[in-house]
C-alpha positions as a Markdown table, in Angstrom:
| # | Residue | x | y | z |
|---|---|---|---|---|
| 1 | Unk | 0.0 | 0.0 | 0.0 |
| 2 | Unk | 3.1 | 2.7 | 0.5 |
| 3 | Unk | 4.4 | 2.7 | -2.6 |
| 4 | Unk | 0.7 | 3.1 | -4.0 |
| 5 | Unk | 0.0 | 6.0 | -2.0 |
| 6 | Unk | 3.0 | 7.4 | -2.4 |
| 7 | Unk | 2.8 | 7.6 | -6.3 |
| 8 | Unk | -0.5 | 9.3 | -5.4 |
| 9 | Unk | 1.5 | 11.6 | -3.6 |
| 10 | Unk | 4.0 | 12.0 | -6.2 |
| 11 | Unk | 1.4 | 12.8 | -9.1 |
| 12 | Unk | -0.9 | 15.1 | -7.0 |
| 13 | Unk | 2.0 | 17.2 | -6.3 |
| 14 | Unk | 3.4 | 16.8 | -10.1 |
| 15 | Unk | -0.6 | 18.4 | -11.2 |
| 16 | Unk | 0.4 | 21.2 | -8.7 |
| 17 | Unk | 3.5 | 22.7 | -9.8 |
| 18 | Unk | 2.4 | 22.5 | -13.5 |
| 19 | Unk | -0.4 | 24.4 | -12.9 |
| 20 | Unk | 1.8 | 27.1 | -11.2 |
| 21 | Unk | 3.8 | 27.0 | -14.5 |
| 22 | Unk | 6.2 | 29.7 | -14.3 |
| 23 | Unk | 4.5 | 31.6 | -11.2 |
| 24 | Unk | 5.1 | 28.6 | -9.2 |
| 25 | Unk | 6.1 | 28.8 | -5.8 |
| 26 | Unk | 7.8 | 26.0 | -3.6 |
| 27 | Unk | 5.0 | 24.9 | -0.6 |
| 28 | Unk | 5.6 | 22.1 | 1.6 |
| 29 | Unk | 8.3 | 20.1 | 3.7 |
| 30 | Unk | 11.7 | 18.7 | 2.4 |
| 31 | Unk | 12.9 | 16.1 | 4.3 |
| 32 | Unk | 16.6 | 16.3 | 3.6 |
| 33 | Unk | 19.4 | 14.1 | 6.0 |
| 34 | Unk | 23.0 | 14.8 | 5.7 |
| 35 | Unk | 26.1 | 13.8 | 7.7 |
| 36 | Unk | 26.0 | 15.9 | 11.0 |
| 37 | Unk | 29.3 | 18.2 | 9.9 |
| 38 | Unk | 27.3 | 19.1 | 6.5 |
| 39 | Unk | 24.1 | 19.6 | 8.7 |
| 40 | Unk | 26.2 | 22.3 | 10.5 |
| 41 | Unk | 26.9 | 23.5 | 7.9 |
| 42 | Unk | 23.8 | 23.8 | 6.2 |
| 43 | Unk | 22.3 | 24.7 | 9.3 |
| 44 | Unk | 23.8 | 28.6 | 9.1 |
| 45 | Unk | 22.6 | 29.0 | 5.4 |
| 46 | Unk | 19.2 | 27.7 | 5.5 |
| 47 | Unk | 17.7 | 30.3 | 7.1 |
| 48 | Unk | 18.1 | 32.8 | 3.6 |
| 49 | Unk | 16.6 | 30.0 | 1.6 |
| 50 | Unk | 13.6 | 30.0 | 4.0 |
| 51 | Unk | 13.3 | 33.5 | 3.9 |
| 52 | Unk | 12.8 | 33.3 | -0.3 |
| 53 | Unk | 10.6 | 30.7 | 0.0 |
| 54 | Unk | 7.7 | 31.7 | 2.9 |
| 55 | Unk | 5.7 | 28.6 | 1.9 |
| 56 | Unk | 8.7 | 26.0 | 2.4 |
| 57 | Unk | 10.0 | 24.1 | 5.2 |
| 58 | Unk | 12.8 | 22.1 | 5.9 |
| 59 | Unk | 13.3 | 19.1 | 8.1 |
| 60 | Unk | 16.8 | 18.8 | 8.7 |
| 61 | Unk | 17.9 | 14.7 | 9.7 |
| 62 | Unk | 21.4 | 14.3 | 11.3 |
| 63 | Unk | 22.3 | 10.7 | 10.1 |
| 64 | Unk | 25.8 | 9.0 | 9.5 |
| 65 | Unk | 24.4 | 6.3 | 7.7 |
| 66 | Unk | 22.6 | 5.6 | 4.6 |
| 67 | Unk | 18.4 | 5.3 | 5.4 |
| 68 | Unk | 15.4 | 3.5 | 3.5 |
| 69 | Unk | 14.1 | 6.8 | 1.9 |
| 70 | Unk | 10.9 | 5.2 | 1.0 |
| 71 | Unk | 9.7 | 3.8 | 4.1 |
| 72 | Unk | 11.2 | 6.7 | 6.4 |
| 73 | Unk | 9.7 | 9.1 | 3.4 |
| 74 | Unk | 13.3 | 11.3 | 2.8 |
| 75 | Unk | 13.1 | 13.9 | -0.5 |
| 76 | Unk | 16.8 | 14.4 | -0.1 |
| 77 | Unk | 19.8 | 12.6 | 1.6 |
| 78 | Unk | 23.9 | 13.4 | 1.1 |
| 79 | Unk | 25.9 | 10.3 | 1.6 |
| 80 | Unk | 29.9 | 10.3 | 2.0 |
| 81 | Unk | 31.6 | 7.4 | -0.2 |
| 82 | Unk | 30.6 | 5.2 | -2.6 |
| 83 | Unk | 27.0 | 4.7 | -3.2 |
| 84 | Unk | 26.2 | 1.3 | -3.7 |
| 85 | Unk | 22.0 | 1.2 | -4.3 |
| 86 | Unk | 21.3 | 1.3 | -7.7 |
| 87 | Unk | 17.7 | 1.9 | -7.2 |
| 88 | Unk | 18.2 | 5.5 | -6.2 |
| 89 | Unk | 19.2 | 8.8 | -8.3 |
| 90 | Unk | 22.3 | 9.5 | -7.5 |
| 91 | Unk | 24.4 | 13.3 | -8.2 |
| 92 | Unk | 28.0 | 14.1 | -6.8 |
| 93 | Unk | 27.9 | 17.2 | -5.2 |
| 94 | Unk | 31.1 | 17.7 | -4.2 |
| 95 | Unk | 34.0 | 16.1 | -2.2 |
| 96 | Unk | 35.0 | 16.0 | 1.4 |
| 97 | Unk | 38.4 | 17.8 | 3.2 |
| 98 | Unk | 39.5 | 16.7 | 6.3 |
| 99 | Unk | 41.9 | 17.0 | 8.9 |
| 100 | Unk | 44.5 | 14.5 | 11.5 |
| 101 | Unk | 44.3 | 16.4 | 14.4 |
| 102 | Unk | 45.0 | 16.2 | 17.7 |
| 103 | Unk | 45.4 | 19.0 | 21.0 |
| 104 | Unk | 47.9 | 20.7 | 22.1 |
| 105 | Unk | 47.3 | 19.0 | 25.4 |
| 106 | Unk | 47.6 | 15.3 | 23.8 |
| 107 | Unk | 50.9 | 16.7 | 21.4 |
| 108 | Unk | 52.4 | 17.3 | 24.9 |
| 109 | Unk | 52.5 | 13.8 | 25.7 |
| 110 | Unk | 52.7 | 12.0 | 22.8 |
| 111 | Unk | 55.5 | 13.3 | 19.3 |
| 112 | Unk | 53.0 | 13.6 | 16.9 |
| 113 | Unk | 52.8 | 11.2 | 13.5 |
| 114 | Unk | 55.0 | 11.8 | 10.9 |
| 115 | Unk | 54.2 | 9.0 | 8.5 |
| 116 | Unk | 50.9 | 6.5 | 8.8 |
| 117 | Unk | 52.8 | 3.5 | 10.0 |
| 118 | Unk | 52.8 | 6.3 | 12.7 |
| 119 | Unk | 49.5 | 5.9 | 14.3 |
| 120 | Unk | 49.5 | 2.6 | 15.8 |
| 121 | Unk | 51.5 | 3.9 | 18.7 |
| 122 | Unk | 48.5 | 6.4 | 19.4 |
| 123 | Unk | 45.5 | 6.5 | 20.9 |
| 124 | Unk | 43.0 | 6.7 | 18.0 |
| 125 | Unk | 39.5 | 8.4 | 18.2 |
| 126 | Unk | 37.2 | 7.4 | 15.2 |
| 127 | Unk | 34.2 | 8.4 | 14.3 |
| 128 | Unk | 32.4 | 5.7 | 12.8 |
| 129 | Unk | 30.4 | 6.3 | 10.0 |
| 130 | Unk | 28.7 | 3.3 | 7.9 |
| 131 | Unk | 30.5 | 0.5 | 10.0 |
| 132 | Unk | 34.1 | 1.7 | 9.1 |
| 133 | Unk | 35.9 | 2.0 | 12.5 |
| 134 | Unk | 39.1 | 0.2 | 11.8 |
| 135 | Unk | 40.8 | 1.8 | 8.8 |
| 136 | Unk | 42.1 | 5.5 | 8.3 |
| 137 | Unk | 43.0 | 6.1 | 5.1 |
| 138 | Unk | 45.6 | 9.2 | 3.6 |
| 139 | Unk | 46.5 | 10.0 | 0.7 |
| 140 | Unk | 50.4 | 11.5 | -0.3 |
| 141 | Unk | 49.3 | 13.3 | -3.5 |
| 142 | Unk | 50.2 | 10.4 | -5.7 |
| 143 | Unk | 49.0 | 7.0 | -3.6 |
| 144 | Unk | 46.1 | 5.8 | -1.1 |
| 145 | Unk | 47.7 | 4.5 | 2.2 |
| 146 | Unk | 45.5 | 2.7 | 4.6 |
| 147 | Unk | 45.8 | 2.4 | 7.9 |
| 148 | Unk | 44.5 | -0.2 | 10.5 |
| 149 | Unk | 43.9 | 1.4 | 13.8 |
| 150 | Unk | 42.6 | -0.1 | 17.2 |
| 151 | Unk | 40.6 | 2.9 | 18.4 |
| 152 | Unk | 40.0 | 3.6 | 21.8 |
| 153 | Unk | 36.9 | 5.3 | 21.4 |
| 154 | Unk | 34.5 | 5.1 | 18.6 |
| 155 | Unk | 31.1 | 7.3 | 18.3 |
| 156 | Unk | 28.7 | 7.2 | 15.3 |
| 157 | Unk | 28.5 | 11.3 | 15.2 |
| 158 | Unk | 31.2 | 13.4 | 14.4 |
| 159 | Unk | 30.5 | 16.6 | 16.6 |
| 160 | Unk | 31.2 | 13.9 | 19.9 |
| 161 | Unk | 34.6 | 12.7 | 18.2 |
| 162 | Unk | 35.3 | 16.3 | 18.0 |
| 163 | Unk | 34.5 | 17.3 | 21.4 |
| 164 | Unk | 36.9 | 14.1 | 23.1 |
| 165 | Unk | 39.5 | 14.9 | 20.3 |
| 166 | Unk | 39.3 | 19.0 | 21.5 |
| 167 | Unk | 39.6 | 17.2 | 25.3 |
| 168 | Unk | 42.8 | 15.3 | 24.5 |
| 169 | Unk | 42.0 | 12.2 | 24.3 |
| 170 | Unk | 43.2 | 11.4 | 21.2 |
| 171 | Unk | 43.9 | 11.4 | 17.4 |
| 172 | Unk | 40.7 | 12.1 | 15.0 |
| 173 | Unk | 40.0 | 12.7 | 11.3 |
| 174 | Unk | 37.5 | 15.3 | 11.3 |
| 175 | Unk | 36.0 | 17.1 | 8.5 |
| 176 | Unk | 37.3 | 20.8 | 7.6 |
| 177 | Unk | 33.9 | 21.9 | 9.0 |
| 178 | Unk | 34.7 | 21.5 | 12.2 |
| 179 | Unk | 37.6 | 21.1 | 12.6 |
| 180 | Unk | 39.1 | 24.5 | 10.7 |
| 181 | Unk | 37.8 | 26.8 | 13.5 |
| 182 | Unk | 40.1 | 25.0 | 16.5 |
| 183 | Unk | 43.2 | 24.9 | 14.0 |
| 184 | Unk | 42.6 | 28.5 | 13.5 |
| 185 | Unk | 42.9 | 29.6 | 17.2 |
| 186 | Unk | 44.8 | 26.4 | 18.0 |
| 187 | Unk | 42.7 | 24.5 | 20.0 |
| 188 | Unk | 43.4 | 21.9 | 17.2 |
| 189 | Unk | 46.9 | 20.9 | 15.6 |
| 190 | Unk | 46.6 | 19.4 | 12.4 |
| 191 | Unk | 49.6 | 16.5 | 12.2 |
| 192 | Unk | 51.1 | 14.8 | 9.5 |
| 193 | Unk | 50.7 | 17.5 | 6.7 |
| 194 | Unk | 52.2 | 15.3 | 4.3 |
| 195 | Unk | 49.6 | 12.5 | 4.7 |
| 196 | Unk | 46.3 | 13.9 | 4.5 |
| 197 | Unk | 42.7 | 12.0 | 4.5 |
| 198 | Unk | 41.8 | 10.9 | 1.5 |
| 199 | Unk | 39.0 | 13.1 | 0.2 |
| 200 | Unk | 35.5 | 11.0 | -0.3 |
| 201 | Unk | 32.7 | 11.8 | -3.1 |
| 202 | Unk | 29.8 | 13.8 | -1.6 |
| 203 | Unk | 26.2 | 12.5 | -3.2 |
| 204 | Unk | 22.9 | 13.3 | -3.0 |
| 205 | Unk | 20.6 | 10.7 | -3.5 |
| 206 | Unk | 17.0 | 10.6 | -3.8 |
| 207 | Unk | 14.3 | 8.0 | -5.1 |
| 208 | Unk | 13.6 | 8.1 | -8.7 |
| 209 | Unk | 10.7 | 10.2 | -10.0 |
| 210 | Unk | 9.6 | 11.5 | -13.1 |
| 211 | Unk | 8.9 | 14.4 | -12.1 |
| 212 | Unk | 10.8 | 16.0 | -9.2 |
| 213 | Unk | 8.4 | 18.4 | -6.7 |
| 214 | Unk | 8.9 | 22.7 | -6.6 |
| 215 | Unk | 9.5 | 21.9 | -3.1 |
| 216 | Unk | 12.4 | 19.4 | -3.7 |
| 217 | Unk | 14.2 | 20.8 | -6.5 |
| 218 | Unk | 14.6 | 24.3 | -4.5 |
| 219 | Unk | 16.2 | 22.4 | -1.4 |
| 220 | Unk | 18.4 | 20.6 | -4.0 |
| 221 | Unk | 19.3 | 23.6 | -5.8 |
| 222 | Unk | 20.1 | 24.9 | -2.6 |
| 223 | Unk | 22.0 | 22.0 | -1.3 |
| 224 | Unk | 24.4 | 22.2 | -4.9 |
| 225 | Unk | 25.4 | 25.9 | -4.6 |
| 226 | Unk | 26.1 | 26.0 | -0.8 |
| 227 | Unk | 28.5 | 23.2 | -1.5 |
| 228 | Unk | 29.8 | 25.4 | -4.8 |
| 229 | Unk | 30.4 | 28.3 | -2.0 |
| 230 | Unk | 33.5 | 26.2 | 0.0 |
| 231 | Unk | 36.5 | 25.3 | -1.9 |
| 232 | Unk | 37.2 | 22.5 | 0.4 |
| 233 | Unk | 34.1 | 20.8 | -1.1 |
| 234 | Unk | 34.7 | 21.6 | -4.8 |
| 235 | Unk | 36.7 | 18.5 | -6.8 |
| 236 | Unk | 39.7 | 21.2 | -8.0 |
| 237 | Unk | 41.8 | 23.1 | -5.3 |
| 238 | Unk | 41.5 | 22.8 | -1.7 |
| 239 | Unk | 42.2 | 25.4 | 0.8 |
| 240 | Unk | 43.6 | 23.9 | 3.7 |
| 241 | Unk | 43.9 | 26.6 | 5.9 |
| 242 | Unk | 47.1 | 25.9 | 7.9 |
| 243 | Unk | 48.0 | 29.1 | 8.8 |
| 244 | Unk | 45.0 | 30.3 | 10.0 |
């Protein structure tokens, strides 16, 4: 009966933006999940695109993982990686930048990496996304190295791996998006600078229609020029921000 209904759904609201035509105006809520670093990020933008749009609203999901859009009834959702279900639409927007990082306070008592076969003599803080706890992988410019780590503590959302990596408990790969604003006033030291994390495709996905709703195709619009906006997530140059 759900896919029935929602192919109602799908054609009722297909009737309504063609008889807007031109003079159409997104109405309704978008359902979008992201990766809690992009959700951050997002989070600080959204509030001009709601603002042109009085009749829109946006429920923003927090989720590390890949979801069943149909049955949890998602319009939009980012994934980091590889995207392995074919039954879905799938559009790279962009590519992730993170950091190694670790405090000052942890730096003090332990020399800090200089090469990957490094990091098995530290403690290791990983956030877990998809099941992947046990490998770090970097990237010299010219190869993929990766890394098996026993890590000490593992969470399945990066804001806590930030907050015991800012507390000095450990090494963490965190995303530029949180991590750039503690390497700027140094709450944060990035390590290894000639290793960095290899960067991962950034992909919206979303349940094929023939016919994509106003509603959906604003927030997705949206969603491709606030990535455009931050070099770190374009595919060409990426500003890493050391000295900042």
């Amino acid at each position: 009966m759900l896919p029935m209904a929602l192919r109602i759904l799908e054609a009722v609201e297909e009737l309504g933006d063609a008889a807007g035509c031109e003079g159409a105006m997104a109405s309704g809520k978008v359902r979008l999940s992201v990766p809690a670093p992009l959700g951050l990020y997002l989070s600080e933008r959204l509030g001009d695109l709601l603002a042109g749009h009085p009749k829109l609203s946006v429920e923003l999901l927090f989720r590390e993982e890949g979801s069943d859009m149909i049955e949890e009834r998602l319009d939009l959702e980012v994934r980091i990686g590889p995207v392995a279900d074919s039954s879905l639409v799938c559009r790279r927007i962009g590519w992730t930048t993170a950091f190694l990082v670790a405090s000052p306070a942890y730096l003090e008592r332990r020399a800090p990496p200089r090469v990957p076969k490094d990091i098995k003599d530290h403690e290791c803080l990983c956030y877990n996304r998809a099941g992947e706890a046990n490998t770090w992988s970097f990237s010299n410019g010219s190869e993929d190295i990766s890394v098996r780590i026993s890590p000490r503590l593992t969470a399945c959302n990066a804001v806590a791996i930030h907050r015991a990596a800012l507390a000095g408990a450990g090494l963490a790969v965190l995303s530029h998006i949180i991590a750039k604003p503690d390497i700027a006033v140094g709450r944060l030291i990035p390590v290894m600078k000639d290793f960095q994390p290899s960067r991962l495709p950034v992909t919206v996905v979303y349940p094929s229609r023939r016919n994509m709703p106003l509603r959906v195709k604003t927030v997705l619009d949206f969603l491709i020029d606030a990535m455009g906006q931050d070099p770190s997530m374009c595919a060409g140059g990426v500003d890493r921000g050391w000295d900042r």
